[in-house]
C-alpha positions as CSV (number, residue, x, y, z in Angstrom):
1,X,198.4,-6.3,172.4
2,X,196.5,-4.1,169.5
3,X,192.8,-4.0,169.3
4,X,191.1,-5.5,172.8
5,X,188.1,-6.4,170.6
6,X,189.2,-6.9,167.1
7,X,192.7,-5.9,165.2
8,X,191.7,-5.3,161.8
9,X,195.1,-6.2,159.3
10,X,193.6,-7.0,156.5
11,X,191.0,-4.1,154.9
12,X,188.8,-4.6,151.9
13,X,188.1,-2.6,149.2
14,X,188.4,1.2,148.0
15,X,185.0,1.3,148.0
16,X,183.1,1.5,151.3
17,X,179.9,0.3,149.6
18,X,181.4,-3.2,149.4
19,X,180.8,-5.6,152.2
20,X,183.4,-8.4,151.4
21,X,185.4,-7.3,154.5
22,X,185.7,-4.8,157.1
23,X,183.6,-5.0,160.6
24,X,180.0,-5.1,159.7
25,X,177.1,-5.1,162.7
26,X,179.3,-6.0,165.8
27,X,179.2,-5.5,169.3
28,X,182.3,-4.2,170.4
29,X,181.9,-3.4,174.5
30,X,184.4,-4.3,177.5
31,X,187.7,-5.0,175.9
32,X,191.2,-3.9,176.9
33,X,194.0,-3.6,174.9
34,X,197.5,-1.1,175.2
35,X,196.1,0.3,171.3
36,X,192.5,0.1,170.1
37,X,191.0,-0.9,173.3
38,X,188.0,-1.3,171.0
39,X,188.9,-2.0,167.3
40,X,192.5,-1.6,166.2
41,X,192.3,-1.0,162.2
42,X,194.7,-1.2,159.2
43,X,195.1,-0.7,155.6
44,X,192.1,0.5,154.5
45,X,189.5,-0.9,157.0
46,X,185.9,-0.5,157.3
47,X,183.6,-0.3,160.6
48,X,179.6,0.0,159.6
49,X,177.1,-0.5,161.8
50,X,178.7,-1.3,164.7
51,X,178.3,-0.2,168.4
52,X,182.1,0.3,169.8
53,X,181.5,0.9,173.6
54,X,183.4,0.7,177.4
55,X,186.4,-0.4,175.9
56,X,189.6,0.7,177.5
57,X,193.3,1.2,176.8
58,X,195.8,0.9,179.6
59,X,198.7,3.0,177.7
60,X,199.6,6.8,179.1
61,X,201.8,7.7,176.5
62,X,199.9,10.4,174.7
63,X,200.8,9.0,171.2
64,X,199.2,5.6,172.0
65,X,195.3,6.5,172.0
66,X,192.3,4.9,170.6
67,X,190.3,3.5,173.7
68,X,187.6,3.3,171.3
69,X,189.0,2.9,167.3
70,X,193.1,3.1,166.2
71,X,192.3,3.9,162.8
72,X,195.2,3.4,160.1
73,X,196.0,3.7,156.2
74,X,192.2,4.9,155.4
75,X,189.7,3.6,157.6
76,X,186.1,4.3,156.9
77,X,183.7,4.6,160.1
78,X,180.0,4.9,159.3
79,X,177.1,4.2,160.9
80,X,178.6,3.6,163.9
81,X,177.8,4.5,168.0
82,X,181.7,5.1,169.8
83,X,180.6,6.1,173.5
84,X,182.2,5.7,176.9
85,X,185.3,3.8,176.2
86,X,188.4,4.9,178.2
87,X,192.3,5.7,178.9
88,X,193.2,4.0,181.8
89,X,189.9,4.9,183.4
90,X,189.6,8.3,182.5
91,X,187.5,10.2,179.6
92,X,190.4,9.9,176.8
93,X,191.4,9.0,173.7
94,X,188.3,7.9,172.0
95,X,188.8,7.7,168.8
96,X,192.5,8.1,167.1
97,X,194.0,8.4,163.9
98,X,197.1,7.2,164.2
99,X,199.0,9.1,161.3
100,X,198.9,12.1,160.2
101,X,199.2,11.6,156.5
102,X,196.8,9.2,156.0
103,X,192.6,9.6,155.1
104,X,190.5,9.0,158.4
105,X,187.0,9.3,157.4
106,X,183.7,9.1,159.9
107,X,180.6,10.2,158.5
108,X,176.6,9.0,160.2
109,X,178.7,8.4,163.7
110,X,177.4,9.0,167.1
111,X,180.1,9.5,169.7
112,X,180.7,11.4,173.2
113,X,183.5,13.2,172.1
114,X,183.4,15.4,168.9
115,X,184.4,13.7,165.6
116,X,185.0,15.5,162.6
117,X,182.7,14.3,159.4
118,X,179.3,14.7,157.7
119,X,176.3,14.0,159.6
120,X,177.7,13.1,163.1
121,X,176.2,13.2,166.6
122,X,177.6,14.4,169.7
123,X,176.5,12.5,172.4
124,X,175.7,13.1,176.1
125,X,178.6,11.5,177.8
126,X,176.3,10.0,181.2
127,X,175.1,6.5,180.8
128,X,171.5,7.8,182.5
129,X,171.1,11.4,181.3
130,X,168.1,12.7,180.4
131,X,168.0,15.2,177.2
132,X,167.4,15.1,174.0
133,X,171.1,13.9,172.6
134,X,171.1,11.3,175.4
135,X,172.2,7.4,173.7
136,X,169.5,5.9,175.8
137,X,170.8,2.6,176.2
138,X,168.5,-0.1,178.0
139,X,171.2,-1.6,180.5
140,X,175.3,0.2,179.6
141,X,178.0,-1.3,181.5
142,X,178.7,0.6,184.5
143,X,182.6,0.7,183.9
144,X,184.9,0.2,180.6
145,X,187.0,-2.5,180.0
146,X,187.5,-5.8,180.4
147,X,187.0,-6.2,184.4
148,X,183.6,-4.6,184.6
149,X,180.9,-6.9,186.5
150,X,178.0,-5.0,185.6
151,X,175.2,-7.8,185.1
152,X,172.5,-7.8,182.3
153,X,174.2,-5.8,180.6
154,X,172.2,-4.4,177.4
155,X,173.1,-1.9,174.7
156,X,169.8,-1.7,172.7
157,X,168.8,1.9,172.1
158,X,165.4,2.9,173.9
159,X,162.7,5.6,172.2
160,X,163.9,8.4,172.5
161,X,167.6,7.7,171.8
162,X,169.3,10.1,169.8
163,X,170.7,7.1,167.5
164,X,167.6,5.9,165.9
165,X,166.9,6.7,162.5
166,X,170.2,8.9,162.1
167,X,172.4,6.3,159.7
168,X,173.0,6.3,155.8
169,X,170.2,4.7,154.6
170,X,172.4,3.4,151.0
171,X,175.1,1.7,153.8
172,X,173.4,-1.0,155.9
173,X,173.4,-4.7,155.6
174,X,170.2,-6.6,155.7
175,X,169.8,-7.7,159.1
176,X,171.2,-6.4,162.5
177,X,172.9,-7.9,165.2
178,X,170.0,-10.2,166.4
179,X,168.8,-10.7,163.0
180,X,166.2,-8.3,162.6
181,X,165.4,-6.5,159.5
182,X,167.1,-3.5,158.9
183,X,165.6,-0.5,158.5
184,X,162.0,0.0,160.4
185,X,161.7,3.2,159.6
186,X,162.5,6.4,158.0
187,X,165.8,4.9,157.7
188,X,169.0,2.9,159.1
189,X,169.5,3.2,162.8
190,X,173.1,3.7,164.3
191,X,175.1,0.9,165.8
192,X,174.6,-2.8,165.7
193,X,171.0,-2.9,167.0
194,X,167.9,-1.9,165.1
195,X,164.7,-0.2,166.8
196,X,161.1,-0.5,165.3
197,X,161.1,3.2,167.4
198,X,160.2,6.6,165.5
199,X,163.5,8.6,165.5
200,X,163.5,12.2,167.5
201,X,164.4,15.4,165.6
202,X,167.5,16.9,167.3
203,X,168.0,20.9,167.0
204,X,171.2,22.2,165.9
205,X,173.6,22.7,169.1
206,X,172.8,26.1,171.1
207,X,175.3,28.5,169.7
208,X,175.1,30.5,173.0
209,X,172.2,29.8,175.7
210,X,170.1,27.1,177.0
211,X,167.0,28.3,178.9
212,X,165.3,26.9,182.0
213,X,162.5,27.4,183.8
214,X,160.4,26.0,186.9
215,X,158.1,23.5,185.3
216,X,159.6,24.2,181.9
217,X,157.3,25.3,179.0
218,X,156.6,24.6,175.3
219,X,158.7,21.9,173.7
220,X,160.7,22.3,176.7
221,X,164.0,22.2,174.2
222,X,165.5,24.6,176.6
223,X,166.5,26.7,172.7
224,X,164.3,29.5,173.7
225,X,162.5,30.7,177.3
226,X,158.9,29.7,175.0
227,X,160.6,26.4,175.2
228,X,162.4,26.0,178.2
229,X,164.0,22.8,180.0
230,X,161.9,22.3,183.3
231,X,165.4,20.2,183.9
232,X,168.6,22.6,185.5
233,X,170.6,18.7,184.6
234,X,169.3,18.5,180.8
235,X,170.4,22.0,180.1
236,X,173.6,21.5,181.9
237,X,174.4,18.2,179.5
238,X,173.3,19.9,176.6
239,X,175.2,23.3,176.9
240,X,178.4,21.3,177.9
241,X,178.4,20.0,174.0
242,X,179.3,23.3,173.0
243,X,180.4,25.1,176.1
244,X,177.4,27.6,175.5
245,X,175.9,29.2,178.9
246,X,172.7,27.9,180.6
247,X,170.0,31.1,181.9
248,X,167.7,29.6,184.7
249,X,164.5,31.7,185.6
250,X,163.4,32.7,188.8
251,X,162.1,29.1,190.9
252,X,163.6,25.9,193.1
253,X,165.3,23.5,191.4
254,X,166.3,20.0,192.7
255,X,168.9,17.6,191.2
256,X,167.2,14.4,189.0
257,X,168.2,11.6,191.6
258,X,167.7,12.7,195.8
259,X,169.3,9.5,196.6
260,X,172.8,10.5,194.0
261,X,175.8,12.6,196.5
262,X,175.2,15.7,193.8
263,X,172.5,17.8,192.5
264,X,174.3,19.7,190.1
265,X,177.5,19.2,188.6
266,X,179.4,21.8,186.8
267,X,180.2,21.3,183.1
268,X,183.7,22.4,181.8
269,X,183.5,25.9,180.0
270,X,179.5,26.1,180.5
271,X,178.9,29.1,182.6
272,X,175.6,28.8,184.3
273,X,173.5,32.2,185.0
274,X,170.5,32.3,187.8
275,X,168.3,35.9,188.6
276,X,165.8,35.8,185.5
277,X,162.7,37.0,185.6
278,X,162.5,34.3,182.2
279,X,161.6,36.8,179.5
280,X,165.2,38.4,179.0
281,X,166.4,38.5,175.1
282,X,169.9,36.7,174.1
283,X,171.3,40.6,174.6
284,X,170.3,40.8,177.3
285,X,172.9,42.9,180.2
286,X,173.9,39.9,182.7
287,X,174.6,42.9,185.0
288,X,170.6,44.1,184.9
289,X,169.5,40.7,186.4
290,X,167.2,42.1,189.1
291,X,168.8,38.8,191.6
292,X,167.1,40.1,194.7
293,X,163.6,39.1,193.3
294,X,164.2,36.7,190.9
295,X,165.5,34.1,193.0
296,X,166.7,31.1,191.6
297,X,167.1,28.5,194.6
298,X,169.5,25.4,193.8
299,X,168.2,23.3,196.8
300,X,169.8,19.6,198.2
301,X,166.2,19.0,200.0
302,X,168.5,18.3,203.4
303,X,169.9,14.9,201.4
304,X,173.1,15.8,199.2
305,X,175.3,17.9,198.2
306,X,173.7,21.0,196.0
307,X,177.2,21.2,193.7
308,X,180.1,19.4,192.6
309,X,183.0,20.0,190.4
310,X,184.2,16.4,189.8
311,X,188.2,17.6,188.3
312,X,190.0,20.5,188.1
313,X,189.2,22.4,185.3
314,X,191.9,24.1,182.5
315,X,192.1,27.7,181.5
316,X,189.9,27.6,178.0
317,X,187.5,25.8,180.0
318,X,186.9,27.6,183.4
319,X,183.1,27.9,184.5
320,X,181.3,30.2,187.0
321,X,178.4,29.9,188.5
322,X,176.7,33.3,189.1
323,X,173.1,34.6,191.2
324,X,172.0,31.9,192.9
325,X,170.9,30.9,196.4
326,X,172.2,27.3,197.2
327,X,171.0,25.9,200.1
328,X,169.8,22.7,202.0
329,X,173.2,20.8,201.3
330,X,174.4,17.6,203.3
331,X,177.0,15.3,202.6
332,X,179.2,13.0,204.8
333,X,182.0,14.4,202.4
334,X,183.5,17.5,202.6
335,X,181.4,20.8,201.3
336,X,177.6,20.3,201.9
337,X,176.8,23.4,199.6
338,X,179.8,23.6,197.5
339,X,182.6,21.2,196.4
340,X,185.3,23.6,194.0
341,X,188.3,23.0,192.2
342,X,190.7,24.9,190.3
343,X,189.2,27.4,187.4
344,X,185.9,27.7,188.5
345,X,184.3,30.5,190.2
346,X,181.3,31.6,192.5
347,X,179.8,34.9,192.0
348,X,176.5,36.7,193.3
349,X,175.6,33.6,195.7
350,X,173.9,33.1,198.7
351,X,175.2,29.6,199.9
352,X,173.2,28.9,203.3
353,X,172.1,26.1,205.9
354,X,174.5,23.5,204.6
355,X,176.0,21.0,207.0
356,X,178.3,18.2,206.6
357,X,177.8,15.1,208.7
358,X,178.9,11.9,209.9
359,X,182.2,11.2,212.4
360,X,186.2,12.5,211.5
361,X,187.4,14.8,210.4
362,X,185.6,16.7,207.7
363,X,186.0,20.5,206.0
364,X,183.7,22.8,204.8
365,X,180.0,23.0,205.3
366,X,178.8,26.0,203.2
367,X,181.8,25.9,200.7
368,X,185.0,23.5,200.3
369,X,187.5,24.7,197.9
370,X,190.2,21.9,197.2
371,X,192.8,23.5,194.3
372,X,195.5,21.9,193.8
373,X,197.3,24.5,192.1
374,X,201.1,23.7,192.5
375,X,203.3,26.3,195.1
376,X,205.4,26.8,192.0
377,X,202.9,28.0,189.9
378,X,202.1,31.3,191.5
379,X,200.4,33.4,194.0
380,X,197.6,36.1,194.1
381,X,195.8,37.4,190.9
382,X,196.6,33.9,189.3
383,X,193.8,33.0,187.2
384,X,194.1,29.6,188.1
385,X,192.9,30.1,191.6
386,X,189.5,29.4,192.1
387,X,187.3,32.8,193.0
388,X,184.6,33.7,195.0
389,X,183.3,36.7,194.6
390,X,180.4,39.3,196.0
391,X,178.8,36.2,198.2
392,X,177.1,35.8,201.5
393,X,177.7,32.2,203.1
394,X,175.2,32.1,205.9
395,X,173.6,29.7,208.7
396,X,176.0,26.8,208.0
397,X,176.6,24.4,210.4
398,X,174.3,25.8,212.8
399,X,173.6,22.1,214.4
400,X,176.9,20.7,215.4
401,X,177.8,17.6,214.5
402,X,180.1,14.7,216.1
403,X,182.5,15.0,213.6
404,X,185.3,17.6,213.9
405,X,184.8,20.7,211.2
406,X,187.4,22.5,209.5
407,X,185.2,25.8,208.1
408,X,181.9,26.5,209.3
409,X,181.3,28.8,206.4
410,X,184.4,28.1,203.9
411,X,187.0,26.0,203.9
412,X,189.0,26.9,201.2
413,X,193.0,25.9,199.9
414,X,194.6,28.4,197.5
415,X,191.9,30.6,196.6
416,X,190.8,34.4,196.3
417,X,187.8,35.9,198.1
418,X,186.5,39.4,198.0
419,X,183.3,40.9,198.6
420,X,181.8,38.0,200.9
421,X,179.9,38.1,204.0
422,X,180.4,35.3,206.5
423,X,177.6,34.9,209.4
424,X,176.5,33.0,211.5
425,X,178.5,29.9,210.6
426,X,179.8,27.1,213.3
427,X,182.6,24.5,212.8
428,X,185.3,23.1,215.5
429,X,188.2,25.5,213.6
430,X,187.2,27.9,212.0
431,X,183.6,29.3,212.7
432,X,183.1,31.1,209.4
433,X,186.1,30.3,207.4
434,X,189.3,28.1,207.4
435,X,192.1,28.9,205.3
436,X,194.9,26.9,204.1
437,X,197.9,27.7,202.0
438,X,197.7,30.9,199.2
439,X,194.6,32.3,200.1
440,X,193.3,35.9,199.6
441,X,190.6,37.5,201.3
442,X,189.7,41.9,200.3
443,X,186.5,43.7,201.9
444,X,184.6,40.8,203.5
445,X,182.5,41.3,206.4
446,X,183.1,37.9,208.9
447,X,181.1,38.4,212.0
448,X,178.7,36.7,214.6
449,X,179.9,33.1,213.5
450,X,181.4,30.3,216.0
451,X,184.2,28.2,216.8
452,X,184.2,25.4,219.3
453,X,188.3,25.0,219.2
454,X,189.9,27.7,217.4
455,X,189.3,30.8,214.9
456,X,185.7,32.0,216.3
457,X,186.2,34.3,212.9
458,X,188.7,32.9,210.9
459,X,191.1,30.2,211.5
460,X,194.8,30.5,209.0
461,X,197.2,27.3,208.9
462,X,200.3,27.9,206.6
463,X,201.5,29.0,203.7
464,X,200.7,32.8,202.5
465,X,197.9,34.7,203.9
466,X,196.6,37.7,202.6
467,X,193.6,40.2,204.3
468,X,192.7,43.3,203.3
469,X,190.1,45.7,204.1
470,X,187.8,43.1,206.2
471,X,185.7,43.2,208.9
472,X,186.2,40.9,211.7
473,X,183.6,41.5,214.0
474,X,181.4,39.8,216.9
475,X,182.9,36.0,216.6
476,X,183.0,33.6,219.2
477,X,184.9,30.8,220.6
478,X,184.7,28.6,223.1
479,X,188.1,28.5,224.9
480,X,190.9,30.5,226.2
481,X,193.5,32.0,224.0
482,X,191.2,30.6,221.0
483,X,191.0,33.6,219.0
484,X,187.6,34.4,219.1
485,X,188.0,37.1,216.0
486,X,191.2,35.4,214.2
487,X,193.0,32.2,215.0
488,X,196.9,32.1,212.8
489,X,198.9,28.8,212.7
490,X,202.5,29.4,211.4
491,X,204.7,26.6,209.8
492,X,208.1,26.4,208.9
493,X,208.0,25.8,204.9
494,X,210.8,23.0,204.9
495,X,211.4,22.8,202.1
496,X,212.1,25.6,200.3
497,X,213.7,27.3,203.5
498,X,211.6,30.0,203.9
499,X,209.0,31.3,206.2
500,X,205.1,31.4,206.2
501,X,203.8,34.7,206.3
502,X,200.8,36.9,207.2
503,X,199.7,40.7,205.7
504,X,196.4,42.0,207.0
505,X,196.2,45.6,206.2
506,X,193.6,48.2,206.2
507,X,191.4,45.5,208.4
508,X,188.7,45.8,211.8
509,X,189.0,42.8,214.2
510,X,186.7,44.1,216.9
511,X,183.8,42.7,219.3
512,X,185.4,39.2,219.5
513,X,185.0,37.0,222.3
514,X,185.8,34.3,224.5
515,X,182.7,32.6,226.1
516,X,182.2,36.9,228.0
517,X,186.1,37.7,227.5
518,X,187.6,39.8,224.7
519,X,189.7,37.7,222.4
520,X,190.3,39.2,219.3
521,X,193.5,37.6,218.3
522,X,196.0,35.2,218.5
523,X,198.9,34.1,217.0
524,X,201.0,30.8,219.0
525,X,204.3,31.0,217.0
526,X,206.2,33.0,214.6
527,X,205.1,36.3,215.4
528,X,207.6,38.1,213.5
529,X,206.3,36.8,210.5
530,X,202.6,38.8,210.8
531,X,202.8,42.1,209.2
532,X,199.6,44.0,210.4
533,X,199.9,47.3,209.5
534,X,197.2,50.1,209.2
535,X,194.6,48.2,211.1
536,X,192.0,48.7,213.9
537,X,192.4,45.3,216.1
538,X,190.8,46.1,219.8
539,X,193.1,45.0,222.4
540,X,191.7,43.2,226.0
């Protein structure tokens, strides 16, 4: 079926000033539908007023969109709030114009994705995010379409919502939804409810930069460091409306909710810059950031984890996160510190005291890298992999848990690392880092961390290793032919017939230990297959 909330066949007149027909101050929240989970509309429809919201559309063919509005033979949307509705379940599809020849026209509309048309509003896409483009509803729906169980549900707008007082004042009808007059104020509000609320200016998107600082300052706007955001989660929501960059200052920074699994979240395309002393100008060399005494602390207060990439990002869109130190991470997940995904990056980090709890298996305490690049797609120097880059990860792990560990420091699946120190790290495999399929490692130093099964230094399992120029130094682990520098797991790659292989050139594995025995290396199966040439590896 077309149009889970309404299917529009009918239309009205040319003129959108007429109110004879078209959709005029409806609630249109929690359908489902294969087209137009929301409003399907034809031949020369009209939608004013209306809030379109949590609808969903349960078609994946590309061509059949419109979780929120189909819109077909010119439809007219004005005054109108089109926010979290859904292709099956994920962020697509919004709005759709379902031919290419015809006149789609949306002008005075507040929406989460970006609609083309005079006087719209881009929208924060989290139902509880703070900022100044935030929808503020009093109660949304916690999921779209028509299953959701969410009780007391309640789309009226709250002060502060960037919907109030935003409509064309010459396009309204005279009451709202519940009856109320419209028009309380300046002028029309958005979507089907009307607020007796003052409306709040909103500043034109930051082209570039979005400033915080500890305790924030001035308007706190975040368009300036005079006006900083005291909030590292408003700027974040903000810049991700038009992938600018967010600069934090110098100070400890916590995430909004201590009881939520995340902190932070990284924003596709918004790179995110720590090290300032908070007085830098827009010009201003990213290279000069003096990191070592402005410190800009991104801390999980011993509760969460500090930061997540929910999805695997796309080229145009790739993120880094750059001079910070993250620390005080937990999570009975995978990653206490860190949780990456393809196209991001980690640069100029300290990422320390970060433990993953609870019972299983689990991977990752400082860092957890899950990129699921396909074995297809390429190897090294790809820049799809995800990067991390000039890093120490530190003092993860330190108090073991009763789960088993995979990477004390790292645990990382096609990735590239260079530049990174790994100390003083403790997991069951894999003291300071576990790595799994496609992974590069050039001039790290990997010492003094701890293994209580395998891989004191480093644990490798499968497909495609690569080590240059590292340091392997002072590891331990706690049993025989363990590997107290490197542990390396071969398996046969079945299926495309060849095998797994290991280079480590120009590399130091020295000082490694079994529990008072020298154990430097070892290597159960597939021996031919290691290729370790030009290195210094101290033999028992």
């Amino acid at each position: 079926a077309n149009g889970g909330g309404v299917c529009d066949a009918t239309g009205g007149n040319d003129s959108y000033r007429d109110y004879k027909s078209g959709i005029f101050n409806c609630l249109i929240a929690n359908n489902t539908a294969y087209k137009g989970g929301g409003v399907y509309c034809n031949i020369e429809s009209r939608v004013v007023g209306s809030t379109i919201v949590n609808n969903m559309i349960e078609s994946e063919d590309d061509e059949d969109l419109g979780a929120g509005v189909i819109g077909d033979h010119n439809t007219l949307l004005l005054n109108c709030i089109i926010w979290g509705n859904k292709r099956n379940g994920t962020p697509e599809g919004y709005v759709h114009q379902q031919r290419n020849t015809i006149v789609f026209e949306a002008n005075h509309v507040a929406s989460d994705v970006a609609i083309e048309g005079e006087h719209n509003i881009l929208l924060l896409s989290d139902s509880y995010a703070h900022g100044i483009f935030s929808p503020r509803f009093a109660h949304p729906a916690e999921t779209a379409g028509a299953n959701d169980t969410t009780r007391n549900v309640d789309w009226h707008l709250l002060p502060g919502s960037a919907c109030i007082n935003k409509g064309d004042t010459l396009v309204f009808g005279t009451t709202d939804l519940d009856g109320l007059v419209r028009v309380q104020q300046d002028t029309v509000d958005l979507g089907c409810y009307e607020t007796p609320y003052n409306g709040v200016v909103l500043p034109s998107l930051p082209d570039s930069i979005v400033y915080v600082k500890e305790g924030g300052a001035g308007t706190g706007m975040g368009d300036s460091w005079e006006n900083a955001t005291a909030s590292l989660t408003d700027a974040l929501n903000i810049a991700s409306l038009s992938r600018g960059q967010v600069w934090v200052a110098a100070g400890t920074y916590y995430g909004e909710n201590a009881s939520a699994a995340n902190a932070f979240e990284m924003k596709a395309g918004v790179n995110v810059y720590g090290g300032f002393e908070g007085n830098e100008p827009p010009a201003f060399n990213l290279e000069e950031r003096d990191l070592e005494h402005n410190v800009s602390i991104l801390d999980g207060q011993q509760q969460q984890r500090v930061l997540y990439q929910a999805q695997d990002f796309v080229a145009e869109d790739s993120v880094a996160w750059d001079g910070f130190t993250i620390q005080n991470g937990r999570t009975t997940g995978n990653g206490a510190g860190v949780f990456m995904r393809q196209y991001s990056r980690l640069k100029n980090c300290i990422v320390q005291n970060n433990m993953v709890e609870g019972f299983g298996e689990k991977r990752g305490n400082g860092i957890y890298v899950y990129n699921t690049k396909n074995y297809s797609q390429g190897y090294f120097h790809d820049s799809g992999y995800t990067i991390i880059s000039h890093c120490k990860i530190i003092n993860t792990g330190a108090e073991m848990t009763s789960a088993t560990v995979y990477g004390g420091g790292l645990y990382a699946w096609v990735a590239e690392i260079d530049h990174t120190e790994f100390a003083h790290n403790a997991a069951s495999y894999g003291g300071g880092a576990y790595l799994y399929e496609n992974v590069s490692l050039s001039n790290c130093l990997i010492h003094n961390n701890k293994a209580s099964m395998y891989g004191g230094g480093v644990y490798m399992e499968d497909n495609d290793m690569q080590m240059v120029s590292c340091d392997i130094v002072k590891n331990t682990v706690a049993r025989s032919n363990g590997g107290g520098g490197l542990y390396n797991k071969y398996e046969r790659w079945g299926t495309w017939g060849e095998w797994d292989t290991l280079l480590m050139r120009n590399c130091i594995v020295w000082g490694n230990r079994f529990e008072g025995m020298d154990n430097d290396w070892h290597s159960p199966t597939y021996q031919e297959e290691v290729s370790i040439p030009d290195n210094i590896v101290q033999v028992r």
